[in-house]
C-alpha positions as CSV (number, residue, x, y, z in Angstrom):
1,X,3.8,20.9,31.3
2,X,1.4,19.5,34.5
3,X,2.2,16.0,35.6
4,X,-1.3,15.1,34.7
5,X,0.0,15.4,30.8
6,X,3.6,14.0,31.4
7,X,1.6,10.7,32.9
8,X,-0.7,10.7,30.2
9,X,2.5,11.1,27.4
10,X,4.0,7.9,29.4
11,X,0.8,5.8,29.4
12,X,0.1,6.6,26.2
13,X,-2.8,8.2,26.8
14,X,-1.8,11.1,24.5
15,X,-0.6,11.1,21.2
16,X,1.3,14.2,20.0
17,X,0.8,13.6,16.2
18,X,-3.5,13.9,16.6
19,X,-3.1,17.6,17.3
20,X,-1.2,18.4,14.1
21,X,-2.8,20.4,12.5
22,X,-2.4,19.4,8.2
23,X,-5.6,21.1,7.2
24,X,-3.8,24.3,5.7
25,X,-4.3,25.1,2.5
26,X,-0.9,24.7,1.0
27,X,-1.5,20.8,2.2
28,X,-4.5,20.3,0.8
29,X,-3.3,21.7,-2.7
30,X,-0.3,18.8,-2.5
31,X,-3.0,16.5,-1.1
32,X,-4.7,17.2,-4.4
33,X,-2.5,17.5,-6.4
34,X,-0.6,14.1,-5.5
35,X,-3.8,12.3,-5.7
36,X,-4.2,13.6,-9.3
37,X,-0.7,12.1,-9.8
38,X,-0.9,8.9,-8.1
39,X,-3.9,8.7,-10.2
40,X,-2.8,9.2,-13.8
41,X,0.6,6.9,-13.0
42,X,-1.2,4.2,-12.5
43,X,-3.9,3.8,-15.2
44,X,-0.6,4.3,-17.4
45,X,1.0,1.1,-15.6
46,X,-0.2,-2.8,-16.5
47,X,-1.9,-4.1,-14.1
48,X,1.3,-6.6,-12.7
49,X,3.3,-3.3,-12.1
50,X,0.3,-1.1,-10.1
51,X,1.2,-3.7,-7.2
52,X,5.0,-2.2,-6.8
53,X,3.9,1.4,-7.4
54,X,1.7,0.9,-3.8
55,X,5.0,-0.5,-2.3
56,X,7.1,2.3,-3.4
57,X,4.3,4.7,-1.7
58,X,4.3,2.7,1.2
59,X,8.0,3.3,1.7
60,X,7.8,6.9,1.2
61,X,4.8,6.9,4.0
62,X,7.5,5.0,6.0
63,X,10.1,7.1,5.5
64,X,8.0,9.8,6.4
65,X,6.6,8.6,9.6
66,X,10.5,7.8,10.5
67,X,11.5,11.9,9.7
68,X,8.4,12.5,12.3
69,X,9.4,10.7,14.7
70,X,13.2,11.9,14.7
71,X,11.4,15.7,14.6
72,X,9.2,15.2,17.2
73,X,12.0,13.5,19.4
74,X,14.6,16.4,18.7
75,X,11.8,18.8,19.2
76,X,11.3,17.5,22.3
77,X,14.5,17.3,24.1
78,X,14.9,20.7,22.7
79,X,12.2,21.5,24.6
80,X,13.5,20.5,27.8
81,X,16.5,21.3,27.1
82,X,15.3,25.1,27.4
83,X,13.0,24.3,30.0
84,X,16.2,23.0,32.4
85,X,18.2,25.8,31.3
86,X,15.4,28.3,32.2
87,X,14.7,26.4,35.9
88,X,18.7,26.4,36.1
């Protein structure tokens, strides 16, 4: 990795999860497929209980964005990891 990246990774001038690449096919599909879901569960809730079906999704997307984080950190001093042993 240049330094020119590394400073940009501290400054926050890059950000790792915008080069994911989600647009497979396979995503898309459970993209769909949840929204077709999502959809039917709540036209079959009253309209007082729609408000904790958005919470519950919230946590998941929480939850998520926690399990990418951890990934993405082990991933990375992974990375190193091999890059130190291959410099050693």
């Amino acid at each position: 990795m240049h330094i020119k990246h590394i400073k940009g990774l501290y400054r926050g001038e890059i950000h790792p999860e915008d080069s994911c690449g989600f647009e497979t096919e396979d995503y898309e599909k459970y993209t769909k497929e949840f929204t077709i879901l999502y959809r039917e569960i709540q036209a079959l809730l009253p309209e007082e209980n729609r408000k904790s079906l958005e919470k519950l999704i919230d946590a998941h997307n929480a939850m998520n964005g926690e399990i990418a984080l951890d990934a993405f950190v082990n991933g990375f001093k992974l990375g190193m990891n091999l890059a130190v042993e291959g410099l050693y």
